[in-house]
C-alpha positions as protocol buffer text, in pm:
chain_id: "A"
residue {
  index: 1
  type: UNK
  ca { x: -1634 y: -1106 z: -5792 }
}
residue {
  index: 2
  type: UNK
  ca { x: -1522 y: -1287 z: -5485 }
}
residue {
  index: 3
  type: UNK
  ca { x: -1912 y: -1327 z: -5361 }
}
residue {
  index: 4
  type: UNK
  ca { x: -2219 y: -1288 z: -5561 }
}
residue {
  index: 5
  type: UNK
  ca { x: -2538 y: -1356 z: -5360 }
}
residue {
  index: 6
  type: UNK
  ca { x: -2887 y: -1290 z: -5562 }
}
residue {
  index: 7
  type: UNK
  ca { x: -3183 y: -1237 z: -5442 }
}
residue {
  index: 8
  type: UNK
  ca { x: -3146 y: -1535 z: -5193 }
}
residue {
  index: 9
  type: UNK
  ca { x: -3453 y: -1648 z: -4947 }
}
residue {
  index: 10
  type: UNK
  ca { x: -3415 y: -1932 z: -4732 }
}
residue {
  index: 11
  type: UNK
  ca { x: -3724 y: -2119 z: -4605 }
}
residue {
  index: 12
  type: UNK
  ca { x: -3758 y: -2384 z: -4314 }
}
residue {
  index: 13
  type: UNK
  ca { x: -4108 y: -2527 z: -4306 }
}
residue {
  index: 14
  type: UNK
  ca { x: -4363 y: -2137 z: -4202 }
}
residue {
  index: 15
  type: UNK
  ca { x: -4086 y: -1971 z: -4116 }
}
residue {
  index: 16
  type: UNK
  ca { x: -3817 y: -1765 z: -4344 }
}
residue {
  index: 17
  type: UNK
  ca { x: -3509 y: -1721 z: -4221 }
}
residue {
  index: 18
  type: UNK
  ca { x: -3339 y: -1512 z: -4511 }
}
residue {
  index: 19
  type: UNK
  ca { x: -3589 y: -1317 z: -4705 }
}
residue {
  index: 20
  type: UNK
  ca { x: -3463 y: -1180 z: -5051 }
}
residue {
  index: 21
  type: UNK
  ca { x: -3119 y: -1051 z: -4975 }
}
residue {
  index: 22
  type: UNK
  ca { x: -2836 y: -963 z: -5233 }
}
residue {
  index: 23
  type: UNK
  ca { x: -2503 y: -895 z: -5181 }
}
residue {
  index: 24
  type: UNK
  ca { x: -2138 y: -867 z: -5365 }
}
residue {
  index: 25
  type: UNK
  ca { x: -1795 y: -877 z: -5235 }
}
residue {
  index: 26
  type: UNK
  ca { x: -1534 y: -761 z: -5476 }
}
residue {
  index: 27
  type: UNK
  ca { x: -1174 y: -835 z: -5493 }
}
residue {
  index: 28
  type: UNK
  ca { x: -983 y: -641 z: -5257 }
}
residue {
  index: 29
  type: UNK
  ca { x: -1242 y: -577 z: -5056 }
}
residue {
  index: 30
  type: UNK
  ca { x: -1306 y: -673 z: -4648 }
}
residue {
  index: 31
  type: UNK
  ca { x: -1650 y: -658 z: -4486 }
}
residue {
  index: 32
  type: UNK
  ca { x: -1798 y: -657 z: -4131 }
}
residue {
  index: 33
  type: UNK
  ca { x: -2101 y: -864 z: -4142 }
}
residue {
  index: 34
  type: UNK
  ca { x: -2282 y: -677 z: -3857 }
}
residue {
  index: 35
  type: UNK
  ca { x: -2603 y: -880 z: -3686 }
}
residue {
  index: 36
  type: UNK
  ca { x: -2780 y: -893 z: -3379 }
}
residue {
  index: 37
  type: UNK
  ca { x: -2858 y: -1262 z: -3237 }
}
residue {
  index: 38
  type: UNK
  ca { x: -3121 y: -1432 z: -3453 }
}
residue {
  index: 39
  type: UNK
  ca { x: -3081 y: -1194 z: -3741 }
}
residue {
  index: 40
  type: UNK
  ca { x: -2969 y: -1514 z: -4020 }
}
residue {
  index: 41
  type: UNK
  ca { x: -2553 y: -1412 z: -3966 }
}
residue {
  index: 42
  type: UNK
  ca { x: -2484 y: -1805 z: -3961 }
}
residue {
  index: 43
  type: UNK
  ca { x: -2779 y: -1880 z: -4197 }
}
residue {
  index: 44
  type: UNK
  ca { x: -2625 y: -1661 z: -4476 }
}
residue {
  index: 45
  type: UNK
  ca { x: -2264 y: -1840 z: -4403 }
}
residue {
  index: 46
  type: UNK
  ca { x: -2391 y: -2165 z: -4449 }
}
residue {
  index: 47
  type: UNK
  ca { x: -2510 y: -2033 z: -4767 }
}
residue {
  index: 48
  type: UNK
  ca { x: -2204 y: -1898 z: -4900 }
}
residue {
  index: 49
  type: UNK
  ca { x: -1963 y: -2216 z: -4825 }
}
residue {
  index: 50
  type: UNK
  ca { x: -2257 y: -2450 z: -4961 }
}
residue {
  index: 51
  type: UNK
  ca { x: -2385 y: -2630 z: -4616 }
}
residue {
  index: 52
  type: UNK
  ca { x: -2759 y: -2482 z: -4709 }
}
residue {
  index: 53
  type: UNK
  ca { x: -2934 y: -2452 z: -5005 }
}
residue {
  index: 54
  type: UNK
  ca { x: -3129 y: -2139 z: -5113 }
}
residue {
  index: 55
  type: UNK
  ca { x: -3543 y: -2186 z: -5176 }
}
residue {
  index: 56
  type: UNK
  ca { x: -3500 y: -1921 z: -5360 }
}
residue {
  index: 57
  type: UNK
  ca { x: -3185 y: -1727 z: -5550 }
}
residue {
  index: 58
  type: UNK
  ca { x: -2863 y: -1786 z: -5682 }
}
residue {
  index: 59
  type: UNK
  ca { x: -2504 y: -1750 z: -5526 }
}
residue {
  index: 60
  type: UNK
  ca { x: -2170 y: -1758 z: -5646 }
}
residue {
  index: 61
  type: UNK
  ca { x: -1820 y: -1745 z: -5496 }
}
residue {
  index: 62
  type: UNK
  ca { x: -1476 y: -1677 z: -5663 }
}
residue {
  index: 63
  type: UNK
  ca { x: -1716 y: -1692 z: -6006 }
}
residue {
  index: 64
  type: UNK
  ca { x: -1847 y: -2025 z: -5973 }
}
residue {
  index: 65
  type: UNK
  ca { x: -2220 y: -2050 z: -5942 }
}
residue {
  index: 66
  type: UNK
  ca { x: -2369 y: -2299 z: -5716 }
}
residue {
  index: 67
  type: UNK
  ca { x: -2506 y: -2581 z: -5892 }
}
residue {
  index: 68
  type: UNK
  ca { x: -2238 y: -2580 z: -6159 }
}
residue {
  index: 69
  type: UNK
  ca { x: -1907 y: -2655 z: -5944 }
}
residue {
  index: 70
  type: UNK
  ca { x: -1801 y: -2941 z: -5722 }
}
residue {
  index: 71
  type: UNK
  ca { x: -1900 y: -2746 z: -5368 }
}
residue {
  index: 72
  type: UNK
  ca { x: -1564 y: -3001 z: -5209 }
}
residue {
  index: 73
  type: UNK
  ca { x: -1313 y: -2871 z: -5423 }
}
residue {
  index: 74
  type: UNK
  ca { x: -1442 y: -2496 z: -5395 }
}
residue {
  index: 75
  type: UNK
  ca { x: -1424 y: -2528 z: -4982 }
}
residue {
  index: 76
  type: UNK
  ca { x: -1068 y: -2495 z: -4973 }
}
residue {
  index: 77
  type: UNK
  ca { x: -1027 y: -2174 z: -5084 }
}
residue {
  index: 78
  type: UNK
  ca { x: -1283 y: -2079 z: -4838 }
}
residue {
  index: 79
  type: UNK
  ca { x: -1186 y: -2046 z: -4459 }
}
residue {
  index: 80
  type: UNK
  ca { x: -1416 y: -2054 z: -4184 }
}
residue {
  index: 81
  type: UNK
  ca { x: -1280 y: -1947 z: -3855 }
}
residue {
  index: 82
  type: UNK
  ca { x: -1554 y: -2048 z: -3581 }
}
residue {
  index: 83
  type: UNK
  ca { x: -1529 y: -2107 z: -3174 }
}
residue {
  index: 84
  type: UNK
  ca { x: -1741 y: -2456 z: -3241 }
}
residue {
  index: 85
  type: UNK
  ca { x: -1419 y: -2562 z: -3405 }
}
residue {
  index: 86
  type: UNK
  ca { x: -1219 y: -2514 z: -3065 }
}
residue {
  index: 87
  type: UNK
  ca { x: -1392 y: -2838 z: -2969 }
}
residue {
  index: 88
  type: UNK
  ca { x: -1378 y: -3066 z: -3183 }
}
residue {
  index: 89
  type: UNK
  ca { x: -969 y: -3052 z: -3223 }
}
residue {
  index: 90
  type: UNK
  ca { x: -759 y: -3265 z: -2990 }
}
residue {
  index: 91
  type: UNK
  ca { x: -637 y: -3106 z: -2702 }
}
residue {
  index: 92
  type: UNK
  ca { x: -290 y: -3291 z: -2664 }
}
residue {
  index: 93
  type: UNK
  ca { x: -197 y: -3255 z: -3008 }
}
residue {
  index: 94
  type: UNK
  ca { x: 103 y: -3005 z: -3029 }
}
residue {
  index: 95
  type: UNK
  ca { x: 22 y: -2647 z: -3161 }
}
residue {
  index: 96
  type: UNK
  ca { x: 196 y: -2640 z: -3512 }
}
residue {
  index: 97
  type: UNK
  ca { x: 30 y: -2958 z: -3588 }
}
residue {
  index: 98
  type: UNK
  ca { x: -337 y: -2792 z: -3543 }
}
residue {
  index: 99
  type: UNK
  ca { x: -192 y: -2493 z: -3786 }
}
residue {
  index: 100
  type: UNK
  ca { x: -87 y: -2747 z: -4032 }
}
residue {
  index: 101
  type: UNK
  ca { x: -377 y: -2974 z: -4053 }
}
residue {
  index: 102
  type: UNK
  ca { x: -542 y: -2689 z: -4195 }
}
residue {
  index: 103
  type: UNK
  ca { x: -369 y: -2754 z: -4481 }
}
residue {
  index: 104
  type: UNK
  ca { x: -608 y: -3091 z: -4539 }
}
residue {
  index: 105
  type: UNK
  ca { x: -903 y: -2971 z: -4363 }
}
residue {
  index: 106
  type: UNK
  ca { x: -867 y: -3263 z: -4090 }
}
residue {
  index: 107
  type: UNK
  ca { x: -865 y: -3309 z: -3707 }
}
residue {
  index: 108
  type: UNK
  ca { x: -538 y: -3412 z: -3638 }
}
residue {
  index: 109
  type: UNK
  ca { x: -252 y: -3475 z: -3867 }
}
residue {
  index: 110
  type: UNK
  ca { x: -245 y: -3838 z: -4103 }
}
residue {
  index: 111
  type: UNK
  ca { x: 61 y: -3749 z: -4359 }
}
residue {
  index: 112
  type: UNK
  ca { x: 409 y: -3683 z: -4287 }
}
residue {
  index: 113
  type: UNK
  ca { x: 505 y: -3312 z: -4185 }
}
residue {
  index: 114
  type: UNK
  ca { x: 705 y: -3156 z: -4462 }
}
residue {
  index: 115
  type: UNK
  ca { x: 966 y: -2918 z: -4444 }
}
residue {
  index: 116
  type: UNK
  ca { x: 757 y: -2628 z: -4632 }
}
residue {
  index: 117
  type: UNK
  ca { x: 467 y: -2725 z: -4418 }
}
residue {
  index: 118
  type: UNK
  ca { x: 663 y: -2638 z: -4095 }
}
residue {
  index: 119
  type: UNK
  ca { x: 835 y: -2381 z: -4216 }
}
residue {
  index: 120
  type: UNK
  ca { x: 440 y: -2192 z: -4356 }
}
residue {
  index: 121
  type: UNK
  ca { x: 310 y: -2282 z: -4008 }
}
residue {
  index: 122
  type: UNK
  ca { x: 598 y: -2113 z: -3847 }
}
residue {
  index: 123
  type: UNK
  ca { x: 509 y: -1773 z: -4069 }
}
residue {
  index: 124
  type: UNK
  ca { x: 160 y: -1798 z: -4015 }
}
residue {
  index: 125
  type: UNK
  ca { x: 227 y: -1824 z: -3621 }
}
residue {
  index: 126
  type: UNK
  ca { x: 455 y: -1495 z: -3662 }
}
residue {
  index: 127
  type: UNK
  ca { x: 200 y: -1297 z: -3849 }
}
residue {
  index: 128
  type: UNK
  ca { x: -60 y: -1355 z: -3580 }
}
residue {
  index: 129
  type: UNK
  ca { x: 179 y: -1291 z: -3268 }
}
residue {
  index: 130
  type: UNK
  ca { x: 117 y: -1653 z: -3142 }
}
residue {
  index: 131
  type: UNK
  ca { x: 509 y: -1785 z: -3251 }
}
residue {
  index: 132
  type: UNK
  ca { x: 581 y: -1793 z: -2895 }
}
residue {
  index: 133
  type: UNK
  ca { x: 313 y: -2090 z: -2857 }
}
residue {
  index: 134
  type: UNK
  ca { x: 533 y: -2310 z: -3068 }
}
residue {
  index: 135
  type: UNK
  ca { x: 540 y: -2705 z: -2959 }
}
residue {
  index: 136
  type: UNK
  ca { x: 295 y: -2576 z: -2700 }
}
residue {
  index: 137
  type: UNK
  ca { x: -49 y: -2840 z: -2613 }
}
residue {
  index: 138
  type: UNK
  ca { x: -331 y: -2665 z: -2725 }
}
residue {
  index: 139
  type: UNK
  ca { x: -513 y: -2719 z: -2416 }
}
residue {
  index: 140
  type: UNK
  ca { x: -252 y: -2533 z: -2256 }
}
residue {
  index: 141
  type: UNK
  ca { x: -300 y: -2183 z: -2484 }
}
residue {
  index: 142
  type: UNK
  ca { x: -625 y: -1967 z: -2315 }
}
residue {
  index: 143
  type: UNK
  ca { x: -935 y: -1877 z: -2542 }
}
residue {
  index: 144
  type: UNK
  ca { x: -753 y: -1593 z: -2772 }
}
residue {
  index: 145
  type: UNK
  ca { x: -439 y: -1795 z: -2835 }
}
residue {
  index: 146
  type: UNK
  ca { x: -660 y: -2015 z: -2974 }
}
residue {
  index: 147
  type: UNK
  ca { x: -866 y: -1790 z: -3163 }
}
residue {
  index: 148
  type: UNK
  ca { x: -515 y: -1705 z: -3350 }
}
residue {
  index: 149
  type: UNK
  ca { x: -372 y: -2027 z: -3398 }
}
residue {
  index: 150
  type: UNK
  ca { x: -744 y: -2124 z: -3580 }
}
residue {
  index: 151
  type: UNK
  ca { x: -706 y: -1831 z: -3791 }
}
residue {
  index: 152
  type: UNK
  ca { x: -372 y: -1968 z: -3870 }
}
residue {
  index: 153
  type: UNK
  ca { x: -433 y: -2308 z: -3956 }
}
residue {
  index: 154
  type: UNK
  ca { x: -716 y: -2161 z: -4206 }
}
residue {
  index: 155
  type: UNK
  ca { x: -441 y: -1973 z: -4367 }
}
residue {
  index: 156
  type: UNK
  ca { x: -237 y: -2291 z: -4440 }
}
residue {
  index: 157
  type: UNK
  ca { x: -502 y: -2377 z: -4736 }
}
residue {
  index: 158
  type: UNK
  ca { x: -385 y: -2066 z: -4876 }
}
residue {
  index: 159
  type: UNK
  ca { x: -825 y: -1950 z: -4920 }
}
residue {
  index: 160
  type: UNK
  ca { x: -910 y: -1639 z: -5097 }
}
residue {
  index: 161
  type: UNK
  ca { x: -1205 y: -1598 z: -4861 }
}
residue {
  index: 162
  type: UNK
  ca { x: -1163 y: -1604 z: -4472 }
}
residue {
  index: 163
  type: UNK
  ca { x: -1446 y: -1585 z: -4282 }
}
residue {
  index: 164
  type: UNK
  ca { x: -1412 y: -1517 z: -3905 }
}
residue {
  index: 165
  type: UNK
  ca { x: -1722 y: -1573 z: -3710 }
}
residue {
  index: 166
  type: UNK
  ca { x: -1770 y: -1389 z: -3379 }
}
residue {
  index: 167
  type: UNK
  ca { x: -1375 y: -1477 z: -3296 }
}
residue {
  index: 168
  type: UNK
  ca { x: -1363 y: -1229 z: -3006 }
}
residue {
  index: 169
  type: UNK
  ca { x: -1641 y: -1422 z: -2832 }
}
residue {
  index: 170
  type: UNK
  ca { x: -1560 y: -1498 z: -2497 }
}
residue {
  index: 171
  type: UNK
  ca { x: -1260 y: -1279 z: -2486 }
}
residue {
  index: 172
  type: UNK
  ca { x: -1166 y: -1050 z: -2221 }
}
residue {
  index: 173
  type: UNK
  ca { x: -1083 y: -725 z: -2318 }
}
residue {
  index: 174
  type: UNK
  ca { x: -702 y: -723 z: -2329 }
}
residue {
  index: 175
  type: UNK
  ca { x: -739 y: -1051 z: -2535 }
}
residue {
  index: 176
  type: UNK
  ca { x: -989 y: -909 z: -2810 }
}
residue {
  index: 177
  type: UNK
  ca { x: -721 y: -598 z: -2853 }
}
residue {
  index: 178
  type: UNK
  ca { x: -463 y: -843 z: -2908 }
}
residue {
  index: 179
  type: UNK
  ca { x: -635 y: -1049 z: -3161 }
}
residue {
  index: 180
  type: UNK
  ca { x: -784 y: -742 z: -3328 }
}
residue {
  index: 181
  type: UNK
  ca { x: -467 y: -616 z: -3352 }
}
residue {
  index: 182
  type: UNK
  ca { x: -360 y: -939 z: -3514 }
}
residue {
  index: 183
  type: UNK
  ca { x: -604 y: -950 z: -3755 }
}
residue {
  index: 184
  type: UNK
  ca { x: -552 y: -575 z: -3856 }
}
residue {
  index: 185
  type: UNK
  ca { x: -149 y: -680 z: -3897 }
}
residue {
  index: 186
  type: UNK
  ca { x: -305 y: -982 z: -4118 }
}
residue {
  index: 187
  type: UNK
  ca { x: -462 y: -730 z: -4363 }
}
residue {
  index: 188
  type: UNK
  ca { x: -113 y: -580 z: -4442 }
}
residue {
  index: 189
  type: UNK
  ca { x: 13 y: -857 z: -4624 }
}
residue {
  index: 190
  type: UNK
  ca { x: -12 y: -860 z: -5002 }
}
residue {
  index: 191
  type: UNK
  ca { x: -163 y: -1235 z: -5003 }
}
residue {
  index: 192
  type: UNK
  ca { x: -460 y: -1196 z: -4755 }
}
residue {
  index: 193
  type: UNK
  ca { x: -763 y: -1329 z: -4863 }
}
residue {
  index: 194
  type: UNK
  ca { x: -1081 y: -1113 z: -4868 }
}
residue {
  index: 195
  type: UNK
  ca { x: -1208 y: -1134 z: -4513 }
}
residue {
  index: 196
  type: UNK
  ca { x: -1564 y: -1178 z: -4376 }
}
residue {
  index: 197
  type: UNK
  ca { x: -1612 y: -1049 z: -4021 }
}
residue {
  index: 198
  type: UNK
  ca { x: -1883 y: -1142 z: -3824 }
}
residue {
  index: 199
  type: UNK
  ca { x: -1954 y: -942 z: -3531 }
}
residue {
  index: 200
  type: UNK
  ca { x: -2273 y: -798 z: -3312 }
}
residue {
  index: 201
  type: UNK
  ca { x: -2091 y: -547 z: -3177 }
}
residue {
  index: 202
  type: UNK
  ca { x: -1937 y: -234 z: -3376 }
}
residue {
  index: 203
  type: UNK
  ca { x: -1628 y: -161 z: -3189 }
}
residue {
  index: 204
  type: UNK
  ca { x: -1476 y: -463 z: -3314 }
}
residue {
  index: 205
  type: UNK
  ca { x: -1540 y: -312 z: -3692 }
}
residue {
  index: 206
  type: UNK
  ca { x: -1161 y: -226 z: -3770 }
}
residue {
  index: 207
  type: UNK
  ca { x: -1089 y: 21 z: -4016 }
}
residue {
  index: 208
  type: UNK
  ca { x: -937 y: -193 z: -4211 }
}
residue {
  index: 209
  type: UNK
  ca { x: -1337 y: -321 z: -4275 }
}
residue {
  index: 210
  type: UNK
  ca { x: -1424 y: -102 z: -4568 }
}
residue {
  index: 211
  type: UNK
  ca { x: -1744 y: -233 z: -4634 }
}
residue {
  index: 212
  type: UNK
  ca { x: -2010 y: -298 z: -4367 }
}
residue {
  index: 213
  type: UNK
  ca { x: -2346 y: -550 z: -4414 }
}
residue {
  index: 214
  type: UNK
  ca { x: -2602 y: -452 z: -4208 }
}
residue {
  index: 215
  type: UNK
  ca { x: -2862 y: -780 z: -4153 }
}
residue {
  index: 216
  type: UNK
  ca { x: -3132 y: -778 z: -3911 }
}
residue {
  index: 217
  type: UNK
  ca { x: -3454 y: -1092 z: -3914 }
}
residue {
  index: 218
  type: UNK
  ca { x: -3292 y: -1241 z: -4219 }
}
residue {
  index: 219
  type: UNK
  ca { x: -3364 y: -900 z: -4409 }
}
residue {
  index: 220
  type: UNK
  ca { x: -3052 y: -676 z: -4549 }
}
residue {
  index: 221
  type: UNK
  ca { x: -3107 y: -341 z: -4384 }
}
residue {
  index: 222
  type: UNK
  ca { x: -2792 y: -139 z: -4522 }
}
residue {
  index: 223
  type: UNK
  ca { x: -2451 y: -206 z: -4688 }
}
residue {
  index: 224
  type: UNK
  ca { x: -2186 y: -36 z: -4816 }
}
residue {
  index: 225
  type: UNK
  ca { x: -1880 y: 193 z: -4699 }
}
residue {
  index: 226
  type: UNK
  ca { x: -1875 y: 149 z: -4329 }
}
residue {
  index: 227
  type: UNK
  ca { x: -1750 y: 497 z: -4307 }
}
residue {
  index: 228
  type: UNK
  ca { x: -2108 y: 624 z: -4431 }
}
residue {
  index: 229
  type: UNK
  ca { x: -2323 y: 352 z: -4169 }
}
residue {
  index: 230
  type: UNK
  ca { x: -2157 y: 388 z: -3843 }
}
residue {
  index: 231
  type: UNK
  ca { x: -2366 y: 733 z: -3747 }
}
residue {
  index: 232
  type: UNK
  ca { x: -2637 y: 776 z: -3515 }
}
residue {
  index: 233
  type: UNK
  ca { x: -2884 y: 768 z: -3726 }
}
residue {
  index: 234
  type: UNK
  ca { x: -2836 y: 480 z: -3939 }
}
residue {
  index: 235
  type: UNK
  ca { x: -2732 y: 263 z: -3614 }
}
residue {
  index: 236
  type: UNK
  ca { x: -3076 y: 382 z: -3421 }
}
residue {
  index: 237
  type: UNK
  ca { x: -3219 y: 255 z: -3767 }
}
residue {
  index: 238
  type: UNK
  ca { x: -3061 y: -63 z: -3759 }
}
residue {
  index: 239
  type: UNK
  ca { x: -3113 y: -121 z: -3406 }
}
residue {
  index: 240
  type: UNK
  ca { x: -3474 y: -13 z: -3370 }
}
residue {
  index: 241
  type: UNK
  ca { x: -3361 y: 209 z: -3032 }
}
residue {
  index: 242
  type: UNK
  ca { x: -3201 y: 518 z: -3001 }
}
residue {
  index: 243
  type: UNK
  ca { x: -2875 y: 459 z: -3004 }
}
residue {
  index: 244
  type: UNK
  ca { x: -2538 y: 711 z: -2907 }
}
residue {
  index: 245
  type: UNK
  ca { x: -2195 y: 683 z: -3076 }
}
residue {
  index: 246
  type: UNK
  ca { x: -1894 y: 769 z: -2963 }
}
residue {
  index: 247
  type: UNK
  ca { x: -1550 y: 728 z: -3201 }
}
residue {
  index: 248
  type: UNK
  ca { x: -1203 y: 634 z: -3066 }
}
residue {
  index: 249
  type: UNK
  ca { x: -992 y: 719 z: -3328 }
}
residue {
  index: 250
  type: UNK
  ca { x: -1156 y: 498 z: -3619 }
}
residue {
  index: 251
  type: UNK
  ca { x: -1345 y: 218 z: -3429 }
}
residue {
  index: 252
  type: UNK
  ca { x: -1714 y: 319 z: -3302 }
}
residue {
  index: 253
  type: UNK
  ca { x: -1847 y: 277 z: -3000 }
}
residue {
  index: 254
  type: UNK
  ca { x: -2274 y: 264 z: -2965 }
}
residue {
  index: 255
  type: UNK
  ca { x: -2453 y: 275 z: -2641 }
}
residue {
  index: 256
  type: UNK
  ca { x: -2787 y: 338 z: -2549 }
}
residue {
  index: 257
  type: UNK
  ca { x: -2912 y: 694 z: -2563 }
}
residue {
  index: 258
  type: UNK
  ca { x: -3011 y: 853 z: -2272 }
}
residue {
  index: 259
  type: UNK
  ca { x: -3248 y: 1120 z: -2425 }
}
């Protein structure tokens, strides 16, 4: 069980932010976390990598429960690809150095590069189309180069979870293909973690997302294959509106119905 989330409610002050929801990930398996603004997405993150603590519930990740395991040590085998991290790294510092300090969990390099370091950052780089980038200032690469090169310097810890929150936010269309595309290429490799997608919008639910959370006010509405929740009617469920969808080969597409 890579995630094992009981029964979880999470309380601040009146107001309940997660109420009762349960969830498991299994080995193998990717998931779209799909949620509209407000509906406890980031909430239930923080949960899983330990930030917040349930009121209620119990979770555990790669089999350890929470409250029996040192929550530092279990945080590097969990990435957490999110835009907020864009800012906080230093813009002059040379791309393969931001991969690489992945590897520690730091802002900016301290130790002296290695050989193997360099030479994982370099693969990394080439999985995610961003080799070209190499000895580059990040500063210099645009909003989806960076989006790639963060995904790649949570790969350097080697995690067997990989969250990406919202990474195609802020991307213009050409740019979210590319780093869809990407992350689709990432799933081919016989190492990838099991990945956590975040998203509000279903078009970016790639088939290779077999399974498919539904959460909406901090309440679990549906999960399971995403092949049997992206339909009409489930979607005008989920969204509380009437709701069309149109499929391009295996990636849906929902607008607002017109009848």
């Amino acid at each position: 069980m890579i995630i094992d989330v009981q029964h979880v409610t999470w309380k601040r002050g009146p107001i309940t932010l997660l109420n009762d929801v349960s969830w498991r990930v299994n080995e193998g398996e990717h998931w779209a976390l799909l949620g509209l603004n407000g509906s406890g997405k980031t909430t239930l993150l923080n949960m899983i990598t330990g930030y917040l603590w349930p009121t209620e519930g119990t979770i555990s990740v790669l089999g350890h429960r929470y409250g029996d395991v040192d929550l530092r040590e279990l945080r590097k085998s969990i990435g957490w690809v999110s835009s907020s991290l864009q800012e906080k790294l230093y813009g002059t510092d040379r791309t393969q150095y931001v991969v690489i300090s992945g590897k520690h969990a730091t802002i900016g390099l301290y130790d002296k590069l290695s050989d193997d370091d360099l030479d994982q950052a370099r693969e990394l780089m080439h999985t995610l189309g961003c080799q070209h980038l190499w000895d580059r200032e990040y500063r210099t690469c645009s909003q989806g180069e960076k989006q790639k090169l963060l995904i790649a310097r949570a790969l350097m810890a080697n995690p067997r979870v990989l969250i990406l929150d919202e990474p195609c936010n802020g991307l213009d269309l050409f740019s979210r293909e590319r780093l869809l595309e990407s992350i689709s290429e990432l799933t081919q490799k016989p190492d990838t973690p099991s990945l956590i997608y975040v998203t509000h919008h279903t078009e970016e639910i790639l088939p290779v997302f077999s399974h498919s959370l539904l959460l909406r006010r901090g309440e679990i509405v549906n999960s399971g294959l995403t092949s049997e929740l992206m339909n009409k009617d489930v979607l005008s469920n989920f969204f509380e509106s009437p709701v069309d969808v149109d499929r391009h080969g295996e990636r849906v597409y929902v607008r607002a119905s017109d009848k």
